[in-house]
C-alpha distance (Angstrom), angle and dihedral (degrees) to the residues before:
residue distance angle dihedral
X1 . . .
X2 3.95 . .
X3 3.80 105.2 .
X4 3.83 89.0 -150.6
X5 4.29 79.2 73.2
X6 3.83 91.3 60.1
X7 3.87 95.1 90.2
X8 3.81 125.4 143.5
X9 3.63 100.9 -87.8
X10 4.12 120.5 -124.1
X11 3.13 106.6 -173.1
X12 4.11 118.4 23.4
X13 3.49 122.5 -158.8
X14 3.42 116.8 -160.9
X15 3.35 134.2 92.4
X16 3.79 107.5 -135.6
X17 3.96 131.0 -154.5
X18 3.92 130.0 -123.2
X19 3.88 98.3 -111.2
X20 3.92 122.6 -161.0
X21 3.82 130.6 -154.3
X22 3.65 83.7 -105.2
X23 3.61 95.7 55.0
X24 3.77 93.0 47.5
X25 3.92 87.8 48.0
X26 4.05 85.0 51.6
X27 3.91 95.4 48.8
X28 3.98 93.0 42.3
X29 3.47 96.2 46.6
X30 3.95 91.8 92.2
X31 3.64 99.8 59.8
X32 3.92 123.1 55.6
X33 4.25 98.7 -154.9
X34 3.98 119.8 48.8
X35 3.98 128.7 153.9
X36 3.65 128.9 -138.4
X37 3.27 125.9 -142.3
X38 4.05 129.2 175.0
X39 3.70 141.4 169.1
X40 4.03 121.8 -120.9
X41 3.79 108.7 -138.2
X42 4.23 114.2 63.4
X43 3.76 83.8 1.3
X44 4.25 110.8 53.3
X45 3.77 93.6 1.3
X46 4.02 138.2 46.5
X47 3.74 112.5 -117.7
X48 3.95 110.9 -112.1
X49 3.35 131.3 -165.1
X50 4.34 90.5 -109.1
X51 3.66 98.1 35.2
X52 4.14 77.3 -149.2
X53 3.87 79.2 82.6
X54 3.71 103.2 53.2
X55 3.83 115.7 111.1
X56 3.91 137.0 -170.6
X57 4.04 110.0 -126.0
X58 3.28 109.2 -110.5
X59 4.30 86.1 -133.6
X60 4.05 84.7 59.5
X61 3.80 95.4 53.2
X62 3.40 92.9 50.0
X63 3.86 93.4 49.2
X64 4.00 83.9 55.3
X65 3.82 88.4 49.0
X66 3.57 86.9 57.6
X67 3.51 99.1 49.4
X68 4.10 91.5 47.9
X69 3.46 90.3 51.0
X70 4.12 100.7 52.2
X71 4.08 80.2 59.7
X72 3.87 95.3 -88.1
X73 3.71 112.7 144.1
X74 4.09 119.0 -134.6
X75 3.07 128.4 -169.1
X76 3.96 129.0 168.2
X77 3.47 134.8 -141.4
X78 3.69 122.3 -159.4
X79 3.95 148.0 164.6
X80 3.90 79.5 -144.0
X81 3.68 114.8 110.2
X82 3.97 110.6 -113.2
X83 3.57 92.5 -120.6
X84 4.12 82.8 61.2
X85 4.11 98.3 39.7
X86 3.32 93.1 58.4
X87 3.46 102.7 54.3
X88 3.78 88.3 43.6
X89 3.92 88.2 55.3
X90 3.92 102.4 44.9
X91 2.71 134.3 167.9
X92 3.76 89.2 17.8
X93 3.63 117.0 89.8
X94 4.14 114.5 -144.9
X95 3.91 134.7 155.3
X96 3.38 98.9 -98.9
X97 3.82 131.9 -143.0
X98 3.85 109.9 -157.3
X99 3.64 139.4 178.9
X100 3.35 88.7 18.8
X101 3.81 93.9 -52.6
X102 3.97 95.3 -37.8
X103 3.72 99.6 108.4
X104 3.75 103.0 47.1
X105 4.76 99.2 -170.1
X106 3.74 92.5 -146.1
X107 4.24 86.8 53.7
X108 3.58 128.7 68.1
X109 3.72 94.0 -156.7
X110 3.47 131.6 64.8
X111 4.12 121.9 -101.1
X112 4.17 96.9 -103.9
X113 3.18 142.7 -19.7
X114 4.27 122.6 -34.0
X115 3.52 135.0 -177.2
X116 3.54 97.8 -146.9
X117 4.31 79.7 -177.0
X118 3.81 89.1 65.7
X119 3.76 90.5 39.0
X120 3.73 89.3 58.3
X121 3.58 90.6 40.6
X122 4.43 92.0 55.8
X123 3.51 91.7 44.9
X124 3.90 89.9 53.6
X125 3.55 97.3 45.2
X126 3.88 94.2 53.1
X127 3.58 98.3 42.1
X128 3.73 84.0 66.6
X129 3.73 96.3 38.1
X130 3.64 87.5 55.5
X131 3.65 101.2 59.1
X132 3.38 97.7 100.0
X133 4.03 99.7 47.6
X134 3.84 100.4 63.9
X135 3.74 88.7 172.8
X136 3.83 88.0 67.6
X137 3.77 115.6 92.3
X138 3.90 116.9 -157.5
X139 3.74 110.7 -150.6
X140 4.39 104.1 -161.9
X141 3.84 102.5 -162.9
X142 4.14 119.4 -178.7
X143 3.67 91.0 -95.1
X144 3.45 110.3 13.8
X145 3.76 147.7 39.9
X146 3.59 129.3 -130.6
X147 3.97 132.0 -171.7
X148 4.52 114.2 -167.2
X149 3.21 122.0 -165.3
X150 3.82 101.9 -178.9
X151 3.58 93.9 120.3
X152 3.82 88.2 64.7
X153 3.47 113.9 13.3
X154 4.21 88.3 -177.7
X155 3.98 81.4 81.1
X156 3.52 92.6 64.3
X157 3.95 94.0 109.1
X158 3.60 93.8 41.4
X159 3.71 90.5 50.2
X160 3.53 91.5 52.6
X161 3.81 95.8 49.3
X162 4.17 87.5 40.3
X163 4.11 85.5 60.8
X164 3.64 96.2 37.4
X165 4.17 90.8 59.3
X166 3.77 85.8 36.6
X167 4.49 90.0 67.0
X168 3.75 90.5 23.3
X169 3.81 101.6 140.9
X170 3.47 94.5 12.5
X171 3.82 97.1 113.6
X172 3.93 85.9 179.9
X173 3.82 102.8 69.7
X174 3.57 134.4 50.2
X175 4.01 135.1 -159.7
X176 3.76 120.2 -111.4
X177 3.62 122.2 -158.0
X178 4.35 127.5 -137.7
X179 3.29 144.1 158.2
X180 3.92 104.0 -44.9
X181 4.05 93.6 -22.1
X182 3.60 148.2 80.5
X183 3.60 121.8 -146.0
X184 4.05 129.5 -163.1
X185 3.77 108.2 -145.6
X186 4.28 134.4 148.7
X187 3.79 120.6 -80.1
X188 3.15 118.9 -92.7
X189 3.60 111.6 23.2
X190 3.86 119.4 109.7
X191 3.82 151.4 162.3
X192 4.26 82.3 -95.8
X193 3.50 103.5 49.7
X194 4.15 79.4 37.6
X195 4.44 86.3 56.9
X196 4.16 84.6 44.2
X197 4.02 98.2 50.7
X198 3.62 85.8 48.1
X199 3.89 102.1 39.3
X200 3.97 83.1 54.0
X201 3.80 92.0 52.0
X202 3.94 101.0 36.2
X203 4.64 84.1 45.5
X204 3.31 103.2 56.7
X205 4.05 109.6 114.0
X206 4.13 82.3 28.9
X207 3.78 152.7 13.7
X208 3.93 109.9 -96.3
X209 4.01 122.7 -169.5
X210 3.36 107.7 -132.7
X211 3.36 128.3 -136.0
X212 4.43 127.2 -172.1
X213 3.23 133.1 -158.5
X214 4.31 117.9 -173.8
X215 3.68 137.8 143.5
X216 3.98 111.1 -148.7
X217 3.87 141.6 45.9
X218 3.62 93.4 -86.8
X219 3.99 82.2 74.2
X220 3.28 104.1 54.8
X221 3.73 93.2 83.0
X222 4.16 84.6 47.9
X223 4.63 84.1 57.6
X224 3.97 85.5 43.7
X225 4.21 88.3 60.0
X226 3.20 98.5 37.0
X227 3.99 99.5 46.9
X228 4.28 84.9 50.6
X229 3.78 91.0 55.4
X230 4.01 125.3 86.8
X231 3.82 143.2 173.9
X232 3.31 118.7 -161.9
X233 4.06 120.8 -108.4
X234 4.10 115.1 -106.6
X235 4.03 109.8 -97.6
X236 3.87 88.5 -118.4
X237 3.83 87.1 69.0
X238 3.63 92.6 46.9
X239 3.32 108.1 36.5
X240 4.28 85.9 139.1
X241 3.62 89.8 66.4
X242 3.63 136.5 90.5
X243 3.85 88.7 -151.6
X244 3.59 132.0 23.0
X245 3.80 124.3 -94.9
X246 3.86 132.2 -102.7
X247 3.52 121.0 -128.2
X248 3.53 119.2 -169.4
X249 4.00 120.9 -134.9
X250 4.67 109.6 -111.9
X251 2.96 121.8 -110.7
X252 3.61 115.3 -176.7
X253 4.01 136.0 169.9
X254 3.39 133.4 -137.2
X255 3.81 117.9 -127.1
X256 4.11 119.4 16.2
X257 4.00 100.9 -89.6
X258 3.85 114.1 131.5
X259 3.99 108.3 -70.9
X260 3.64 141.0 177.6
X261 3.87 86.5 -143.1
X262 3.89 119.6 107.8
X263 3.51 88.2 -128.4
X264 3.56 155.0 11.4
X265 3.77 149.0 -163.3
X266 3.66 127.9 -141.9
X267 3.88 108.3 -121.3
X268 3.69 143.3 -18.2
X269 3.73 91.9 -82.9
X270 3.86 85.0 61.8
X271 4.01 88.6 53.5
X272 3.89 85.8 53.1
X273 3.98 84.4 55.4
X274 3.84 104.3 47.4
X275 4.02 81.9 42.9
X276 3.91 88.3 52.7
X277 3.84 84.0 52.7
X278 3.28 99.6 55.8
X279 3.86 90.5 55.4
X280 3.53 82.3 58.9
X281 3.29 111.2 46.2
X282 3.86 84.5 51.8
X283 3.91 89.3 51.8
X284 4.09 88.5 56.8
X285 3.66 97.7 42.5
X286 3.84 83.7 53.7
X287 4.44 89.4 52.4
């Protein structure tokens, strides 16, 4: 798939369907290797109104440890910086995903190219345009800047427009939009070509069918990849066709807003299910 396709998606069109940790056991059961990959905020984590106080249960990160250690692979993808997921995630230890697939933990560099200038330069300009909104909170990551509003959501307009001056003229970044925050990062990068970097890095001594789990708009793009990637079914599944099956990596949202993912889930405590699943289905392929 063209990475140039992977955009944050404004209008999805699907209609997805409530899926269970029995009917995720169903569909996997014809492949043997899959990947899991999730976001952290509105997926492992509560929202909060300082996103400084957001935690990972302790129960959930053990259910993950589980999974990694029957031979699953996880990987996360996150808007958080990396410096942030991984705190978040001790004491597990995960490729990581961050800033929306700018900081990449088993890279040094940063994914693309980044004016760190200009980033200076946004983060000046609406630290002074934000004087007068003290209900605004200005989260400065290494390669990105992000502007919540949670703690008002009536200054969702004004945020907008604050971040909007903030890049104007800066032909090089672009403005992504989540769940009560705007965010200035570099073109190009997002949660899908995020899910591809680290598909190519978690595949390489075998095909993996890759399955997402995320919450906000930022991981739409992250269902797009996913949904345009396939492994083909083992013969002894298939044994009626002349050529092997197709299945399609999950991708499946949290909460019931319009989605271009397949399927969804209702909550967090139904992301603490399917995870329980997967610690089971693990535990019967091992009987």
């Amino acid at each position: 798939m063209n990475s140039a396709q992977l955009t944050d998606l404004e209008t999805p069109t699907t209609s997805p369907t409530l899926i269970g940790p029995d009917n995720l056991a169903d569909y996997l059961s014809a492949v043997s290797h899959y990947c899991l990959f999730l976001d952290i905020d509105g997926t492992l984590a509560e929202f909060t109104l300082d996103p400084k106080d957001s935690f990972i249960p302790t129960s959930t990160l053990t259910l993950l440890q589980n999974i990694q250690s029957s031979g699953i692979q996880v990987g996360i993808v996150t808007g958080r910086s990396l410096i942030e997921a991984k705190q978040m995630l001790s004491p597990l230890q995960v490729p990581i995903a961050a800033t929306h697939g700018l900081e990449m933990s088993w890279k040094q560099d940063p994914m693309g190219e980044i004016d760190l200038l200009e980033l200076s330069q946004i983060k000046q300009n609406l630290t002074m345009a934000c004087q007068p909104y003290p209900d605004l909170r200005i989260e400065n990551k290494p390669y990105s800047c992000a502007l919540h509003y949670r703690k008002d959501p009536t200054l969702a307009d004004i945020s907008h427009s604050l971040m909007s001056n903030a890049i104007h003229n800066l032909d090089n970044w672009t403005l992504k939009p989540g769940k009560y925050v705007w965010e200035a990062v570099p073109k190009g990068i997002n949660k899908g070509t995020a899910i591809l970097a680290l598909q190519q890095y978690m595949s390489q001594s075998q095909p993996l069918c890759p399955i997402f789990i995320g919450d906000d708009i930022t991981d739409e793009a992250g269902f797009e990849a996913v949904q345009n990637l396939s492994i083909p079914v083992e013969q002894s599944t298939n044994s009626d066709s002349k050529f092997p099956k197709q299945l399609q990596g999950i991708g499946i949202k949290v909460g019931n807003e319009p989605t271009c993912a397949n399927y969804y889930v209702q909550d967090i405590d139904a992301v603490s299910e399917l995870l329980e699943g997967f610690v089971k289905m693990t535990m019967s392929d091992c009987l």
